[in-house]
C-alpha positions in Angstrom: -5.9 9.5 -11.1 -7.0 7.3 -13.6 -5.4 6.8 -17.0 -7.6 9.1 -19.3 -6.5 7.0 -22.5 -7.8 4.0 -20.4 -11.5 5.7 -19.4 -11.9 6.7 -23.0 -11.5 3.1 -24.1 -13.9 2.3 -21.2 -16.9 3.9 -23.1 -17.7 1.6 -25.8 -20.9 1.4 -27.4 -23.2 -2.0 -26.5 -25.3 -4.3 -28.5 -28.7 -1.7 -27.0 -26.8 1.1 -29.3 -26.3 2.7 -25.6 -22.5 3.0 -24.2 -21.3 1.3 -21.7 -18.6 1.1 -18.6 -16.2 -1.0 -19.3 -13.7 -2.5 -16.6 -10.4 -5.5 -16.8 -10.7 -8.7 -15.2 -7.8 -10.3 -13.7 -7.3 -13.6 -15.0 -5.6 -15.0 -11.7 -8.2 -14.6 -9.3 -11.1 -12.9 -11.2 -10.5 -9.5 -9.7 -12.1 -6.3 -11.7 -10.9 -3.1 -12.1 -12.5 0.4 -12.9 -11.3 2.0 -15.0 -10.4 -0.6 -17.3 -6.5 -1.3 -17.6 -4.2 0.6 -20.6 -3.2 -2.5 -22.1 0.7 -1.0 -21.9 0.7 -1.8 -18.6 2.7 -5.4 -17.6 -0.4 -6.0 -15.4 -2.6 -5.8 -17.9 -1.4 -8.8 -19.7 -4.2 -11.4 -19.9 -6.5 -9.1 -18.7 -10.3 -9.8 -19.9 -12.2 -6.5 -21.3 -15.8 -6.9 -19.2 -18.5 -4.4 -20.6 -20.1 -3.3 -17.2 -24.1 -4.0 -16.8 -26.7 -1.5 -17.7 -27.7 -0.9 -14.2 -26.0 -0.6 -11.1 -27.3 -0.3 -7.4 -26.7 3.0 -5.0 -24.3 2.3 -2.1 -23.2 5.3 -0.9 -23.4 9.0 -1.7 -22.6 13.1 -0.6 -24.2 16.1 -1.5 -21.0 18.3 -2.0 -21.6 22.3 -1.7 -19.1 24.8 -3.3 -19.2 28.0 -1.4 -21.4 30.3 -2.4 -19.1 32.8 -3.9 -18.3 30.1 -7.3 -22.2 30.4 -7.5 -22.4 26.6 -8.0 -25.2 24.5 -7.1 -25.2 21.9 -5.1 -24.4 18.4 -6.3 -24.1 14.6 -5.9 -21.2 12.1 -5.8 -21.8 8.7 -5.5 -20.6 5.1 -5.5 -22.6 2.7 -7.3 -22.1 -1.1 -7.2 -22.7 -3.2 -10.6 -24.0 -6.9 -10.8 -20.5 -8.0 -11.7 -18.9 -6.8 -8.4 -17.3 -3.5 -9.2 -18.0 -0.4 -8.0 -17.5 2.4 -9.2 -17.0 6.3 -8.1 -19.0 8.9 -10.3 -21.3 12.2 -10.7 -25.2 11.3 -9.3 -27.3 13.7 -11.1 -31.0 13.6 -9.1 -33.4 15.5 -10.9 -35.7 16.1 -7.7 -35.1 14.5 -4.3 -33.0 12.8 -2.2 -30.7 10.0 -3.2 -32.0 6.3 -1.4 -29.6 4.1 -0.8 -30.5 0.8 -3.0 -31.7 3.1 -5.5 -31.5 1.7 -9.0 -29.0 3.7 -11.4 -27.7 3.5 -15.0 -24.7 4.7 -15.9 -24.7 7.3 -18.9 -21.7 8.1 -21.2 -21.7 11.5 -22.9 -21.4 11.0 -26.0 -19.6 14.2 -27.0 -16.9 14.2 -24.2 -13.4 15.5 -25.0 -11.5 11.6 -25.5 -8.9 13.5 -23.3 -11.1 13.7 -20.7 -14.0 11.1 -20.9 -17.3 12.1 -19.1 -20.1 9.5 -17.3 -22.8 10.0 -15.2 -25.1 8.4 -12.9 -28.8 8.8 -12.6 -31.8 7.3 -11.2 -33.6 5.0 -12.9 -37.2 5.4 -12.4 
């Protein structure tokens, strides 16, 4: 599970005035990681803070369905690979259709998520 103190840092707003994923690069071999690294950690030392692209490409997804008693609607996961060569694990919110794989996404961070518990999404981007 990661470090929650760590995903809130992730979600710093960009130049655009739009937040953005962060994630640490390794300065050894130029590794990244998502989320980014709590700097308290001894592996973190030298570790480069990467702001994540604004778009990221599908590369794999599931339509998850709670049971029908929690009266949940269905919804998507996915993993979404960025330009920089990180990919990362989040919601897929498709407003009609199916997910394609090499579909186009953006990341959005909500902006009024509990710090405690930092909140991104994917979604398509048309």
């Amino acid at each position: 599970m990661p470090n929650s103190a760590a995903v809130a840092d992730a979600n710093r707003a960009s130049d655009e005035g739009r937040a953005r994923l962060h994630a640490s690069r390794d300065p050894k071999d130029g590794r990244l990681t998502f989320p980014p690294l709590p700097p308290a950690l001894p592996v973190a030392e030298g570790a480069e803070d990467l702001a994540l692209g604004a778009e990221a490409v599908l590369y794999s997804f599931t339509i998850v369905h709670p049971n029908p008693k929690s009266g949940l609607p269905p919804f998507a996961l996915a993993y979404a690979d960025f330009p920089e060569g990180v990919r990362v694990f989040g919601r897929l919110d498709m407003p009609a259709g199916r997910p394609v794989i090499g579909q186009r996404l953006r990341a959005v961070v909500e902006p009024d998520a509990d710090p405690a518990a930092p909140a991104y999404r994917f979604e398509p981007i048309p």
